[in-house]
C-alpha positions as CSV (number, residue, x, y, z in Angstrom):
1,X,176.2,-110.1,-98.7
2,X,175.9,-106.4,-99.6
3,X,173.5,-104.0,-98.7
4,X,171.7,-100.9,-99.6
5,X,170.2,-99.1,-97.3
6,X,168.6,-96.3,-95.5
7,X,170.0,-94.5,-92.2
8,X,168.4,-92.1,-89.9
9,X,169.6,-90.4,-86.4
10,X,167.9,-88.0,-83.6
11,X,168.9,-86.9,-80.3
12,X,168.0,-84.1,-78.3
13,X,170.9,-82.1,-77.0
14,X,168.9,-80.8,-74.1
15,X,168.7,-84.7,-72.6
16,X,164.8,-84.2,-71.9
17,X,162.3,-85.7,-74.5
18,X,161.8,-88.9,-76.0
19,X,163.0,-89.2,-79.6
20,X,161.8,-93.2,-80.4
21,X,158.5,-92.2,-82.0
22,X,160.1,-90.0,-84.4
23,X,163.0,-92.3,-85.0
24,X,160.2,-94.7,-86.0
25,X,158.2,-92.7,-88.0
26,X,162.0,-91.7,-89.9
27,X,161.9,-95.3,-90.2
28,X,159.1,-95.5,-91.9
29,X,159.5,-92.9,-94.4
30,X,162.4,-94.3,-95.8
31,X,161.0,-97.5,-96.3
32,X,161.7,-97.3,-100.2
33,X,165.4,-97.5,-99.8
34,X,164.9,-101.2,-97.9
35,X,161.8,-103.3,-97.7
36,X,163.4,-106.2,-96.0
37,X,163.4,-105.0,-92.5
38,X,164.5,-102.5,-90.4
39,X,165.5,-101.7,-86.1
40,X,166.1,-99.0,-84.3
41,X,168.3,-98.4,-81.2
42,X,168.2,-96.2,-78.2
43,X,169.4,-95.5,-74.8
44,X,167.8,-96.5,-71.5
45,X,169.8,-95.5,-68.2
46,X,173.2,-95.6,-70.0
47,X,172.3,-99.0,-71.3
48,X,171.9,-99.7,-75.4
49,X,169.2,-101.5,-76.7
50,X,168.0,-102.7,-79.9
51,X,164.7,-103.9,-81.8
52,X,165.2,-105.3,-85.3
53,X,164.0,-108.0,-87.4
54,X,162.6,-108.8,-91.4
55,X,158.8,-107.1,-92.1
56,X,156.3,-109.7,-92.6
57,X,152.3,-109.3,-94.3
58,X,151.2,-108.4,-90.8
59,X,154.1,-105.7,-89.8
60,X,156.8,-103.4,-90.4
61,X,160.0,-104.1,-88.6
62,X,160.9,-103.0,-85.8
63,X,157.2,-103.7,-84.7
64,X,155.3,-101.0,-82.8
65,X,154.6,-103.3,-79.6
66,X,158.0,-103.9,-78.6
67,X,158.8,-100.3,-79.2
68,X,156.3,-99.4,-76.9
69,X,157.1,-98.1,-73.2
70,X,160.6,-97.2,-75.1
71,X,162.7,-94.5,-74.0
72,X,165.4,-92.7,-75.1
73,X,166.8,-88.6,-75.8
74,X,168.8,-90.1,-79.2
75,X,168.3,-93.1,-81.1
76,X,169.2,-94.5,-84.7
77,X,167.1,-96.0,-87.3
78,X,168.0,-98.3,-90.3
79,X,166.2,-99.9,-93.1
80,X,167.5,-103.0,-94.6
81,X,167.8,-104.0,-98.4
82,X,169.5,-106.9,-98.7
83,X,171.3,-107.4,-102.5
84,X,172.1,-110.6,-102.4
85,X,170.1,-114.1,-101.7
86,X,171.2,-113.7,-97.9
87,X,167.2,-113.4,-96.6
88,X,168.0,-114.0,-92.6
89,X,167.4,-111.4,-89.6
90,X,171.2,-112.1,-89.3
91,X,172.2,-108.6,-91.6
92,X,169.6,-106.9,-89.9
93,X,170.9,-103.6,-88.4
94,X,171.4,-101.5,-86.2
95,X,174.4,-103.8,-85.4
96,X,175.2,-103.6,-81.7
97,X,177.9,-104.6,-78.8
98,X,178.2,-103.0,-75.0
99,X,179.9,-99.4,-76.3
100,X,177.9,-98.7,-79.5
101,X,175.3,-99.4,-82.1
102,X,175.7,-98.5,-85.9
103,X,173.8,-99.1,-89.1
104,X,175.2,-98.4,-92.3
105,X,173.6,-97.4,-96.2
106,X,176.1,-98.7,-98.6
107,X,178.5,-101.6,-100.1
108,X,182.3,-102.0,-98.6
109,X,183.5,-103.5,-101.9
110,X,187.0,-104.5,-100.7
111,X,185.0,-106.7,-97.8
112,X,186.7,-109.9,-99.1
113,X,190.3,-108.7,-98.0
114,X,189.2,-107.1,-94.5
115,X,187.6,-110.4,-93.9
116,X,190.5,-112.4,-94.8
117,X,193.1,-110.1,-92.7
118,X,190.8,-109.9,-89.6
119,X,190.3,-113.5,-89.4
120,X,194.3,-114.3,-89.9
121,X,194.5,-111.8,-86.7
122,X,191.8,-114.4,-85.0
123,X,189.2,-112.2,-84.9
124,X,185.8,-114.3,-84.7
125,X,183.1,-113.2,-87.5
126,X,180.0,-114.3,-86.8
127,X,178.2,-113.1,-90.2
128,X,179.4,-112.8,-93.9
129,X,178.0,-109.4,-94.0
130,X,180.3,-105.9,-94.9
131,X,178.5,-104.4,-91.1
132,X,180.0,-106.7,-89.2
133,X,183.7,-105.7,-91.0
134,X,182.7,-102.3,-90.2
135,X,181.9,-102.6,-86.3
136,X,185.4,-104.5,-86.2
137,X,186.9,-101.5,-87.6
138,X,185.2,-99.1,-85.5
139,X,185.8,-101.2,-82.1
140,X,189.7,-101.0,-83.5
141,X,189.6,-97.4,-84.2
142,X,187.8,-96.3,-80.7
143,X,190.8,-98.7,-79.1
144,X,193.2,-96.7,-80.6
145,X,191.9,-93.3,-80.7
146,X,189.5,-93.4,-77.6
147,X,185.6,-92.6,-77.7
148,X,186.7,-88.8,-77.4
149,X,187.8,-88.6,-81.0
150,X,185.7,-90.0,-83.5
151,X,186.6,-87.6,-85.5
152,X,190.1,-90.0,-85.6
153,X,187.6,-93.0,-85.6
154,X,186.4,-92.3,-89.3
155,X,189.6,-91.2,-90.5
156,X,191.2,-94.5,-89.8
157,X,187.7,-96.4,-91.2
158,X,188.8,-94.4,-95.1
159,X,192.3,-95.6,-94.7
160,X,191.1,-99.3,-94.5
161,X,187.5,-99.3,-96.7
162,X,186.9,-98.9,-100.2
163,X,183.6,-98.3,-101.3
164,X,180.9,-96.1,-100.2
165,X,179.1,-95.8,-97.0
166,X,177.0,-93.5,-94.6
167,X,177.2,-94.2,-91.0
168,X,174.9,-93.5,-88.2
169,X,176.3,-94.6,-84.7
170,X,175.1,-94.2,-81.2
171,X,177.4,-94.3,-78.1
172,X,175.9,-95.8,-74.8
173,X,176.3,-92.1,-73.4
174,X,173.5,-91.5,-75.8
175,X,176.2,-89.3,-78.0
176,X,174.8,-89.6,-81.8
177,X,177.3,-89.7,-85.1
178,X,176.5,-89.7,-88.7
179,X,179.1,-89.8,-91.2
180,X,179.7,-89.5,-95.8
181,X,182.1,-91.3,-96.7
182,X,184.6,-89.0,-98.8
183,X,183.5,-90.4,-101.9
184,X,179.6,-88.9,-101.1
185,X,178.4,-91.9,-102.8
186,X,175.4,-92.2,-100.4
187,X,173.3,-89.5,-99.4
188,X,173.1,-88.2,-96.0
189,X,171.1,-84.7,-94.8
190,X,170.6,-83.1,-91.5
191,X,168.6,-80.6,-89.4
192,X,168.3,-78.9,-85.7
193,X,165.0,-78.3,-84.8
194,X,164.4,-75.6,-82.5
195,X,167.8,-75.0,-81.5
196,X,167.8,-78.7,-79.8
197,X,166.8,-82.1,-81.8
198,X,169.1,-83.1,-83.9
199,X,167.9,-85.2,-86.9
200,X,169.8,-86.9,-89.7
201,X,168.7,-89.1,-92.4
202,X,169.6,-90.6,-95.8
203,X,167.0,-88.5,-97.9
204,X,165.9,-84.5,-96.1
205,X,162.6,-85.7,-97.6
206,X,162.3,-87.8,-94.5
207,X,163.0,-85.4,-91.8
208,X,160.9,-83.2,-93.6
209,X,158.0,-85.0,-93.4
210,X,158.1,-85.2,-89.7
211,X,159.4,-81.9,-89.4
212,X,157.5,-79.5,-91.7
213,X,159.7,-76.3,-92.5
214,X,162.4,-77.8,-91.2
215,X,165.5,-76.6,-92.5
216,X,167.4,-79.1,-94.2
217,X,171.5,-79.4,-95.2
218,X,173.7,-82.2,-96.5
219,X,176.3,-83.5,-94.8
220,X,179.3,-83.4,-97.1
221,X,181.5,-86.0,-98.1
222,X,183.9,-86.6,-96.0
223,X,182.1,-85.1,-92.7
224,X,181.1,-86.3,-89.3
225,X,178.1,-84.2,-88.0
226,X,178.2,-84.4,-84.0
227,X,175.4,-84.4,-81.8
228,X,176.9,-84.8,-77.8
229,X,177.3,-82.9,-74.4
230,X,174.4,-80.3,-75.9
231,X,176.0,-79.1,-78.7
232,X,175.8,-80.1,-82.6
233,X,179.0,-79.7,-84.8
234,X,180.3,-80.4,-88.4
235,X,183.8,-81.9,-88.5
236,X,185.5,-82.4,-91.7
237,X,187.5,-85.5,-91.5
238,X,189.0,-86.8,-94.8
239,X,187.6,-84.1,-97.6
240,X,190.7,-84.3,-100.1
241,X,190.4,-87.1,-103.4
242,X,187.5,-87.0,-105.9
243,X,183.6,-87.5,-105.4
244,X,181.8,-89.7,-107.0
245,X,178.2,-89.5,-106.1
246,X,175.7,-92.4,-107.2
247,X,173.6,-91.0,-110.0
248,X,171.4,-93.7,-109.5
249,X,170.1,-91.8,-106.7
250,X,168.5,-89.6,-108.8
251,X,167.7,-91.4,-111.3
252,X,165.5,-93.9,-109.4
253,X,166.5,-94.8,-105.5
254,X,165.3,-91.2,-103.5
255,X,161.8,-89.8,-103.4
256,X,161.2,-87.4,-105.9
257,X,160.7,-85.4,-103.3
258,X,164.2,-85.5,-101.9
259,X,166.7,-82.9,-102.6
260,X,170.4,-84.4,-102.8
261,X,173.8,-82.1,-102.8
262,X,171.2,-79.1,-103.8
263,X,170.2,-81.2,-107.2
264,X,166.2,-81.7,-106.4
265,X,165.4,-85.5,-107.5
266,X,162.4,-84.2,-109.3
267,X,164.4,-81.8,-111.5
268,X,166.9,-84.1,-112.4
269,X,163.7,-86.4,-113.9
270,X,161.7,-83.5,-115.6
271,X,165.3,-82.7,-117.5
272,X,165.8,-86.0,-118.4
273,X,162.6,-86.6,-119.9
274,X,162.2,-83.4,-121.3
275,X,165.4,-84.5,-123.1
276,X,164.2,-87.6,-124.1
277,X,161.8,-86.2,-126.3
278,X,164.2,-83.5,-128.0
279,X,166.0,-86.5,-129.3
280,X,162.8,-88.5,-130.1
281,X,162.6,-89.6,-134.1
282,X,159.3,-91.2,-133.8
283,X,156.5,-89.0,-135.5
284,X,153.9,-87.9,-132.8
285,X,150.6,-89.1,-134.7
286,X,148.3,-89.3,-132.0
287,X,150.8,-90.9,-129.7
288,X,150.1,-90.7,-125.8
289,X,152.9,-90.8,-123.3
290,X,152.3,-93.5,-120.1
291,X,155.0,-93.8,-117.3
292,X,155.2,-97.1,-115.4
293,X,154.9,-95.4,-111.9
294,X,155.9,-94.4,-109.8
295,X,159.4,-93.4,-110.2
296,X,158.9,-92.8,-114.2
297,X,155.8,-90.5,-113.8
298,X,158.4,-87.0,-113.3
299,X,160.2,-88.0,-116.1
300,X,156.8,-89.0,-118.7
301,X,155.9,-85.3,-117.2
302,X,158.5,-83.7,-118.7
303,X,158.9,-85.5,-121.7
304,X,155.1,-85.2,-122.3
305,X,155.5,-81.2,-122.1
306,X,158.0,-80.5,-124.0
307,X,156.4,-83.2,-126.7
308,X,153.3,-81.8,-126.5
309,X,151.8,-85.2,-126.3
310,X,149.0,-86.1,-124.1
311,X,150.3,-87.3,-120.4
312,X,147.8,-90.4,-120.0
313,X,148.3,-92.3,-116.5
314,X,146.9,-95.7,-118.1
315,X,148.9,-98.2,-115.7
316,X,147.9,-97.9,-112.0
317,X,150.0,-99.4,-109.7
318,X,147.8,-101.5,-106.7
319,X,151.1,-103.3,-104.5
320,X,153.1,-101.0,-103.0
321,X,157.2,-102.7,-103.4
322,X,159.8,-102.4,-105.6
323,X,160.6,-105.4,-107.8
324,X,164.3,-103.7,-109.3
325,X,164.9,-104.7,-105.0
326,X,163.3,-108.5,-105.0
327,X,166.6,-110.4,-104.5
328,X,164.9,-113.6,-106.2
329,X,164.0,-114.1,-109.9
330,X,160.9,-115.8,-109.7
331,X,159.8,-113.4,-107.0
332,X,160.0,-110.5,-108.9
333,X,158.6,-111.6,-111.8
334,X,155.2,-112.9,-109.8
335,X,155.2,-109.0,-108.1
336,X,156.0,-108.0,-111.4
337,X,153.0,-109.2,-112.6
338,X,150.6,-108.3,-109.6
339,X,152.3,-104.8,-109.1
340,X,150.0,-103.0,-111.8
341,X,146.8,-102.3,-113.0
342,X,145.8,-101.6,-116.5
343,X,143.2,-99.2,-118.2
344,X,142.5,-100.2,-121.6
345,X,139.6,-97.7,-121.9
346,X,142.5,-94.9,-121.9
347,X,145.3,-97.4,-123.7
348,X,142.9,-99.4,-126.4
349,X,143.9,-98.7,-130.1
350,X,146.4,-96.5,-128.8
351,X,150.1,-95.5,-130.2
352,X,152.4,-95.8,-126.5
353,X,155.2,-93.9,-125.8
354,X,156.1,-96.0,-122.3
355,X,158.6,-93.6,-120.1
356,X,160.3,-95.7,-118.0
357,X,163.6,-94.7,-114.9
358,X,165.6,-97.2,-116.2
359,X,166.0,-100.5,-117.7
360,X,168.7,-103.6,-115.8
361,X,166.9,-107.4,-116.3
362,X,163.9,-106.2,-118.0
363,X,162.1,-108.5,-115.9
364,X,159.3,-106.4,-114.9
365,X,159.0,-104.4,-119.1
366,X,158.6,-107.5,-120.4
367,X,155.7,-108.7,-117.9
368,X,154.4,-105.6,-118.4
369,X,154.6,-105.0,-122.4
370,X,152.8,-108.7,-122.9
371,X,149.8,-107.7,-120.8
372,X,149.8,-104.0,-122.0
373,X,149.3,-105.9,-125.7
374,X,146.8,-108.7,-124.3
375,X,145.3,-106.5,-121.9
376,X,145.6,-103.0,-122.6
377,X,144.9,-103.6,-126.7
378,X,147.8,-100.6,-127.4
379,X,148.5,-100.7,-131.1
380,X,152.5,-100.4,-130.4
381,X,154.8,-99.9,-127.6
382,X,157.8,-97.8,-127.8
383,X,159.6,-97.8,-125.0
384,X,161.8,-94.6,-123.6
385,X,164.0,-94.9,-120.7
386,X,165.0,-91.7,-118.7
387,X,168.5,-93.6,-117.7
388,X,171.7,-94.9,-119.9
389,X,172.2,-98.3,-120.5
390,X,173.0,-100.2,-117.6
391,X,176.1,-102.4,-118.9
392,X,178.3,-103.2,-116.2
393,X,177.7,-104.4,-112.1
394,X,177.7,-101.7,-109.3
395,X,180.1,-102.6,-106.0
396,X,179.0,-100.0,-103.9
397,X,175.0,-100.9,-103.1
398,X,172.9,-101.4,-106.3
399,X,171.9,-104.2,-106.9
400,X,173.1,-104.5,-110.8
401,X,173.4,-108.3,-111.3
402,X,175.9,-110.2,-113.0
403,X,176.5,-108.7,-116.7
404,X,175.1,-111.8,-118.1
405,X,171.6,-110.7,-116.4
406,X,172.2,-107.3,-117.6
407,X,169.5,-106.8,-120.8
408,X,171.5,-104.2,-122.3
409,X,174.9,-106.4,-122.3
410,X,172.8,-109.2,-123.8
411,X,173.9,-108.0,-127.7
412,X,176.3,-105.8,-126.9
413,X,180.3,-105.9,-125.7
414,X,181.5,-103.6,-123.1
415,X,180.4,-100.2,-122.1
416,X,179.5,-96.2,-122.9
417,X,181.5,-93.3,-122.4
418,X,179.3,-91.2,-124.2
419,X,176.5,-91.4,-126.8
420,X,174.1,-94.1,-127.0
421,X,173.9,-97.7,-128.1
422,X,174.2,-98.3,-131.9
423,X,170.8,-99.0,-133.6
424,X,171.6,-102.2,-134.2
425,X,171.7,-103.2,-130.6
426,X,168.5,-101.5,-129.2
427,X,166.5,-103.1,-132.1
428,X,167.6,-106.4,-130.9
429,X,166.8,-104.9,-127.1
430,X,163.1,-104.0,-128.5
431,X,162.9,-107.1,-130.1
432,X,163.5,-109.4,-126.8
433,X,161.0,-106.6,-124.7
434,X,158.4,-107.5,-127.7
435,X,158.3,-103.3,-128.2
436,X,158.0,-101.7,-131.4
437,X,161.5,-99.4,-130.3
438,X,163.6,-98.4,-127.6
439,X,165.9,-95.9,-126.6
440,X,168.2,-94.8,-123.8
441,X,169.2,-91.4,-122.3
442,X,172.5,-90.1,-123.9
443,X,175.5,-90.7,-121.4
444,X,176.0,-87.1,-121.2
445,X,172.6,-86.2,-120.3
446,X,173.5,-87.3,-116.7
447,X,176.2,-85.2,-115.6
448,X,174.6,-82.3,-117.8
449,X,171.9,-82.2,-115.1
450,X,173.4,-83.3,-112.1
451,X,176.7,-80.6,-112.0
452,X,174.3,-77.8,-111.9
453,X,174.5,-78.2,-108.9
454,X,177.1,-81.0,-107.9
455,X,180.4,-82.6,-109.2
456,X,182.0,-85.6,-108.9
457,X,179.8,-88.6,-109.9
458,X,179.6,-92.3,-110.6
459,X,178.5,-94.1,-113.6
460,X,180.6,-96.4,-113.3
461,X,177.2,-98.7,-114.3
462,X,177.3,-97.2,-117.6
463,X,180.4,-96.5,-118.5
464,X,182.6,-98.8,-116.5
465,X,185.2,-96.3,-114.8
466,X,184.8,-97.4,-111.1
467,X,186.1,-94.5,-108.5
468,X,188.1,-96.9,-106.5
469,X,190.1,-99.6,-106.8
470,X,188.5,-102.9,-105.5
471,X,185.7,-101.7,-107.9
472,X,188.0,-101.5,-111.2
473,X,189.7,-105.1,-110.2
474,X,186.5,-106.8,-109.0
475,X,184.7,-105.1,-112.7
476,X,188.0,-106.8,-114.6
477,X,187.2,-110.3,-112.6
478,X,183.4,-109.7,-113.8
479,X,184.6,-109.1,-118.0
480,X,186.8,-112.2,-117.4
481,X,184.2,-114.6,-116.6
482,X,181.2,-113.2,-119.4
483,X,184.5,-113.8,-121.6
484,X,185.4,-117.0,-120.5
485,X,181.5,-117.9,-121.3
């Protein structure tokens, strides 16, 4: 089992106030990047502790009453989304033993092998999930290097993982660490308030919220931001090798809000919409432009500006959740179906130009597209998605499926480099959506954006050139079997 997640980290240098209601309320506010559950960890009299467990109907994990009478000048917060079927409280981090505690945003994609060679040394696993591999590495690497240089810590974790990773970790001396991975795959941003708290998190949006005007910075990849014996400090720690950020990030995962490596999430949309319609063939006549909110509505923005058509907000979503994140099928077609409200007075009789973030099952289009034509009474559906093709798995923390689940790969063979899918292909897409048409952003729309302002990403999604190499042998292992079909 894999995981995508969200981290977060405070402390206050001084040693005076008590962080745990802002580490929960980071918590909180980075509940999009993992509905399953969540914990948070602090420090009490040089003793760790640790509240964690799945949200239920009635509460978000960690639960307020058994944070309550809390205390503690740092703590870390994690949210969990689990990618596979594993359901349990047993993933559920902060992981913690008697030294440290440590969550994790990410997928270690050679976790197989690590398992495999720390077992044949008898080291006892108590999970089948990547945090666990990652705690034994870090126990290792403190062993080795001492609890005085982490910066030694993380340098031996890139010599042994492959994949991508941010790490918050918390020391029982109340010392707080947060640490990119050199590939910068997963976000991670920063801030000192006042001279004296110390805040990290996987999206600024978050700290921002709780810290208005706050001054927000990335770590980079490849850094270790420091928060111990009063003072804050950015180490680098393994900086050379390329970068490959996720531009799924962007594209649908962070707040619009959010800011990542200087790229704002909501520019990245409005471009990609607005480019969207400067490749649109379709002949306006009265068309209106709806985006399936909420992560589409920047992107029908922008493509309804620079299209001149009318921006019409006829779906309303009513249940909060994301079903791209529902690990089972026939769960996330039921919240599929119950996520979204329809207003045929705005949609009835209508020509729809529905703006989408992206496309992977289809699961929740096609609910949709049925009721929009039972329901809604549009007089044609044409379908625009502000995202390439998906077309192959991600390793490191989306959760693409199998390529045989992939709606894209469906009537098509292997993957983009550039361009977009032949005609052929996305007729037979909009003809298993039940949509009048469909199209894709161009492969080279993404990186037009996006190295404005950064360099060094990963489609591998889309075009099937992994950064690392467990992700290029475990991609060839994923071909094989849709071959062998």
């Amino acid at each position: 089992m894999h995981e995508k997640c969200g981290v977060a980290g405070i402390a206050d240098l001084r040693g005076e106030e008590n962080v745990v209601p802002d580490a929960a309320a980071l918590n909180l506010r980075l509940i999009h990047r993992g509905e399953l559950g969540g914990g948070l960890s602090g420090v009490t009299d040089g003793a760790l502790w640790t509240v964690k467990g799945n949200d239920t109907e009635e509460c978000t994990a960690p639960r307020a009453d058994l944070l309550a009478g809390r205390r503690s000048t740092s703590a870390i917060a994690h949210r969990r989304y689990a990618t596979s079927g594993e359901r349990s409280e047993i993933g559920a981090q902060p992981f913690q033993n008697d030294d440290f505690s440590f969550g994790f945003n990410g997928t270690i994609a050679n976790y197989a092998s690590l398992a495999a060679r720390l077992r044949e040394r008898r080291v006892a696993l108590g999970t089948n999930v990547d945090t666990e591999i990652i705690q034994q590495l870090i126990v290792e690497g403190i062993r080795l290097a001492g609890r005085g240089d982490m910066r030694r810590v993380f340098r031996s974790l890139e010599n042994e993982l492959d994949g991508s990773y941010t790490v918050t970790l918390l020391g029982k001396d109340g010392d707080l660490y947060g640490y990119r991975n050199k590939l910068g795959n997963r976000p991670l941003s920063y801030a000192v308030i006042g001279g004296r708290i110390v805040v990290m998190a996987s999206e600024n949006s978050a700290i921002e919220d709780i810290y208005p005007g706050a001054r927000t910075h990335d770590v980079g990849p490849g850094q270790l931001l420091i928060a111990k014996d009063g003072k804050c400090e950015l180490q680098d720690v393994m900086r050379e090798g390329p970068e490959a950020r996720c531009f799924f990030e962007w594209t649908y995962f962070a707040r619009r809000r959010s800011t990542i490596d200087g790229m704002p999430v909501a520019g990245a949309r409005d471009a990609w919409g607005r480019q969207l319609a400067r490749m649109e063939r379709l002949k306006p006549d009265g068309a209106i432009v709806v985006p399936i909110p909420d992560s589409a509505e920047t992107a029908a923005h922008g493509y309804a500006d620079e299209s001149r058509c009318p921006l019409v907000m006829g779906i309303e979503k009513v249940r909060e959740g994301r079903t791209f994140i529902e690990g089972h099928p026939v769960v996330r077609e039921e919240k599929a179906r119950l996520k979204y409200k329809l207003h045929p007075e705005l949609l009835g009789g209508r020509k729809v130009i529905l703006v989408d973030d992206s496309l992977v099952r289809g699961t929740t289009m096609t609910a949709l597209v049925k009721r929009l034509r039972a329901e809604g009474h549009v007089s044609e559906i044409h379908v625009r998605i502000a995202c390439p093709p998906i077309l192959a798995p991600c390793f490191y923390g989306i959760d693409f499926p199998e390529i045989k689940e992939l709606i894209a790969r469906l009537n098509f063979s292997g993957v983009l480099t550039s361009g977009e899918l032949p005609e052929e292909v996305l007729t037979l897409i909009a003809a298993r959506l039940g949509v009048d048409s469909i199209r894709f952003l161009p492969v080279e729309s993404v990186p037009q954006v996006l190295s404005r302002h950064c360099h060094g990403l990963c489609m591998a999604c889309v075009t099937g050139e992994y950064p690392t190499h467990a992700g290029r042998v475990l991609h060839q292992v994923e071909e094989r079997k849709v071959r062998a079909q």
